[in-house]
N, CA and C atoms as an extended XYZ file, in Angstrom:
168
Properties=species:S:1:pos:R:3:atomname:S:1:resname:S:1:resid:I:1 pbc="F F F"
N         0.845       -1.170        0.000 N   UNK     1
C         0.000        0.000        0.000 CA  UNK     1
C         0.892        1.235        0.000 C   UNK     1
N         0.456        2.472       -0.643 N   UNK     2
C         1.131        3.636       -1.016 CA  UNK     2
C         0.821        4.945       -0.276 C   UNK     2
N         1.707        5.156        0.579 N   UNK     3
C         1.502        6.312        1.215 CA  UNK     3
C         0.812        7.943        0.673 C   UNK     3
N        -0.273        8.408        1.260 N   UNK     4
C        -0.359        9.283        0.812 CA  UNK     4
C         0.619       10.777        1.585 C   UNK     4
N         0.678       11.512        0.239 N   UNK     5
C         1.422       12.933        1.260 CA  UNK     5
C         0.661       14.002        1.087 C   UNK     5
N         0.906       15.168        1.744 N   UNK     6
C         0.033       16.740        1.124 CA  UNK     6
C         1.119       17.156        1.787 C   UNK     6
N         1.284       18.087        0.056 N   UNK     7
C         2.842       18.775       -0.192 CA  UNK     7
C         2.889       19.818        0.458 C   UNK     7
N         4.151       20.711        1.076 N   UNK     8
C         3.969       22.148        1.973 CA  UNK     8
C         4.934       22.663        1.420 C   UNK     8
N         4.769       24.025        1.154 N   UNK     9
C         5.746       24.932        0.685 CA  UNK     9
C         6.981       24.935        2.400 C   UNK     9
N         6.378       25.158        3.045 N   UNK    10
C         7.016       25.476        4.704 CA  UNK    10
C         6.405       24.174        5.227 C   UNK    10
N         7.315       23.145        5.629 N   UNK    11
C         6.883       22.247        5.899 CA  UNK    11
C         6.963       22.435        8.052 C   UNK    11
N         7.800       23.020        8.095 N   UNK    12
C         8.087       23.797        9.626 CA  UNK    12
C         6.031       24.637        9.721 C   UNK    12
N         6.123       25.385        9.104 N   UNK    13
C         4.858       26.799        9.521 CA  UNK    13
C         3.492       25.273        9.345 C   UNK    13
N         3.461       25.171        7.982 N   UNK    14
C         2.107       23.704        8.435 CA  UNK    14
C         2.031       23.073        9.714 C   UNK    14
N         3.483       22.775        9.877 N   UNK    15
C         3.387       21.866       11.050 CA  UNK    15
C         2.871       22.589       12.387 C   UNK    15
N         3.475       23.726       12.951 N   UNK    16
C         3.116       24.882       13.766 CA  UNK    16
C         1.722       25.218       13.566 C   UNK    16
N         1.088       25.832       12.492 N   UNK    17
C        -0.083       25.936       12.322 CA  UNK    17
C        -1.304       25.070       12.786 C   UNK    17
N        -0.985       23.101       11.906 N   UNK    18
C        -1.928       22.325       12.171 CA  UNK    18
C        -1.817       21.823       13.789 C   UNK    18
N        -0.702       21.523       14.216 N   UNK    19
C        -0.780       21.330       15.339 CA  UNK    19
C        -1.160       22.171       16.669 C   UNK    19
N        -0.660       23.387       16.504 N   UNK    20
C        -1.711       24.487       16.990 CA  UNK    20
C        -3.577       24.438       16.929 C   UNK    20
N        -3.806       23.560       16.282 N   UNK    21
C        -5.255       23.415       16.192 CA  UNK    21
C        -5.818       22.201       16.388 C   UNK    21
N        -4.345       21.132       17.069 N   UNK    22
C        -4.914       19.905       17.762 CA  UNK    22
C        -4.287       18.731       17.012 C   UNK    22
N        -4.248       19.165       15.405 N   UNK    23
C        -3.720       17.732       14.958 CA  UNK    23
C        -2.373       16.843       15.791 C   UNK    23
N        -3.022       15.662       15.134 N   UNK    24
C        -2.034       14.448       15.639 CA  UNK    24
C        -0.629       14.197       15.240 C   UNK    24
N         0.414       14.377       15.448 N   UNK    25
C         1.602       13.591       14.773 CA  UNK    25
C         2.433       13.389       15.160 C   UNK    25
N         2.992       12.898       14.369 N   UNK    26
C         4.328       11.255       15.212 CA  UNK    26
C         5.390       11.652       14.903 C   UNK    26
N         6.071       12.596       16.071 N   UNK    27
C         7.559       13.169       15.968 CA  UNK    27
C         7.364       14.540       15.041 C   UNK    27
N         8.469       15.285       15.330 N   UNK    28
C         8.321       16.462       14.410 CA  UNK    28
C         9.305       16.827       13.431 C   UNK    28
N         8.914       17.719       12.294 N   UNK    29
C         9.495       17.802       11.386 CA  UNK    29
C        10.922       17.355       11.454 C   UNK    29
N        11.087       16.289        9.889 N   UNK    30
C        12.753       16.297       10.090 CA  UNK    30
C        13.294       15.825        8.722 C   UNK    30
N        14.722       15.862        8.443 N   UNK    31
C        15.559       16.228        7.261 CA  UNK    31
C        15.733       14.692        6.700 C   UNK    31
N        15.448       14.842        5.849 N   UNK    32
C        15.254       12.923        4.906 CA  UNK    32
C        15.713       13.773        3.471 C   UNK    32
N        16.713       12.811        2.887 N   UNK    33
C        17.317       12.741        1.803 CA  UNK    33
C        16.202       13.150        0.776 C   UNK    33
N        14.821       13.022        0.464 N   UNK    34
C        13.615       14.269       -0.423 CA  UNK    34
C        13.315       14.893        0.354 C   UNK    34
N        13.518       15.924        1.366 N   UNK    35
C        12.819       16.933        2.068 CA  UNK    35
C        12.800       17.085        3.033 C   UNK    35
N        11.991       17.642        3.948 N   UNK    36
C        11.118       17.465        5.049 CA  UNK    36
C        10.408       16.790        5.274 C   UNK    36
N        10.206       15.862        6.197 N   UNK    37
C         9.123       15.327        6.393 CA  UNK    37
C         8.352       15.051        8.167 C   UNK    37
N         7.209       15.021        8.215 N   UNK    38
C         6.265       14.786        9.263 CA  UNK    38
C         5.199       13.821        9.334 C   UNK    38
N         4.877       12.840       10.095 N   UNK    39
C         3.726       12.151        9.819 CA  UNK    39
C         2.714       12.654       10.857 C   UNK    39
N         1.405       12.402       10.143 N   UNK    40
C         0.170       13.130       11.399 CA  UNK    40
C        -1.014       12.372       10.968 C   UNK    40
N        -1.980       12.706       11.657 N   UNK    41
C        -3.382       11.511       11.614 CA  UNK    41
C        -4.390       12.824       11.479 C   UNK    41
N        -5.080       11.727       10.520 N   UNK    42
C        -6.304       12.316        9.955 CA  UNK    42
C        -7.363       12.281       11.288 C   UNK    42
N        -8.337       12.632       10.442 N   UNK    43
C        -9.683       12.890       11.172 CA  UNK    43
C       -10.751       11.149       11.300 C   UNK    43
N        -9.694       10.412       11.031 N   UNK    44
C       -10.271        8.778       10.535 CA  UNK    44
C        -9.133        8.497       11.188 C   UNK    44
N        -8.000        8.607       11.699 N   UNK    45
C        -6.805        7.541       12.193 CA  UNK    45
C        -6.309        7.513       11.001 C   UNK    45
N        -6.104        7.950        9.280 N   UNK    46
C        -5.288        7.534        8.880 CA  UNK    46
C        -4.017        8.472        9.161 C   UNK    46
N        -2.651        7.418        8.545 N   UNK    47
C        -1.512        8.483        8.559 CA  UNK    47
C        -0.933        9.122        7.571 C   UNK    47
N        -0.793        9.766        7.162 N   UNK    48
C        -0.609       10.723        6.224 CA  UNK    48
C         0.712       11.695        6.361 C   UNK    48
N         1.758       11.659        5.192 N   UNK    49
C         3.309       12.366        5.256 CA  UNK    49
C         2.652       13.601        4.946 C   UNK    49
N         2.747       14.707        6.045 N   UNK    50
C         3.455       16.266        5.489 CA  UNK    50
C         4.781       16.355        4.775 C   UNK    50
N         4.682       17.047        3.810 N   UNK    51
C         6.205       16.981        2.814 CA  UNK    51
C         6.336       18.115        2.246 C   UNK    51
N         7.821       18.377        2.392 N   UNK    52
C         8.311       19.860        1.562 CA  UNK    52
C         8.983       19.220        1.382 C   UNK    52
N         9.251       18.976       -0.055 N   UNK    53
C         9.934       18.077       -1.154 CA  UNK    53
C        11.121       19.328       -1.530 C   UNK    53
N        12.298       18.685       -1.716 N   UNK    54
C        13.500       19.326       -2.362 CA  UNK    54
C        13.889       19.438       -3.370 C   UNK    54
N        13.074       18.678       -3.904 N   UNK    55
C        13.166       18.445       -5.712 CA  UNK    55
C        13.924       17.225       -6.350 C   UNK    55
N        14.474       16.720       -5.280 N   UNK    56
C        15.575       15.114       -5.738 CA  UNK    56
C        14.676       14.227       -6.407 C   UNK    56
């Protein structure tokens, strides 16, 4: 099965923002060989990558 992502220009300010308003997620932003990345939970339990992609 294939992860879904929703892409962030500021993958730092999304994260600050959504979590400021309660969302769920597992560890915080951090530096991976494509980007940024964050995982967080939907409004269903799924998990879902925040990503500010680097362009690799």
């Amino acid at each position: 099965m294939g992860a879904t992502f929703c892409d962030a220009d500021d993958c730092y300010r999304e994260y600050n923002a959504m979590k400021s308003k309660g969302v769920k997620f597992f560890g915080e932003p951090k530096q991976v060989p494509w980007g940024i990345e964050v995982v967080f939970e939907d409004l269903y339990g799924n998990r879902l990558d925040l990503l500010q992609h680097n362009g690799f």
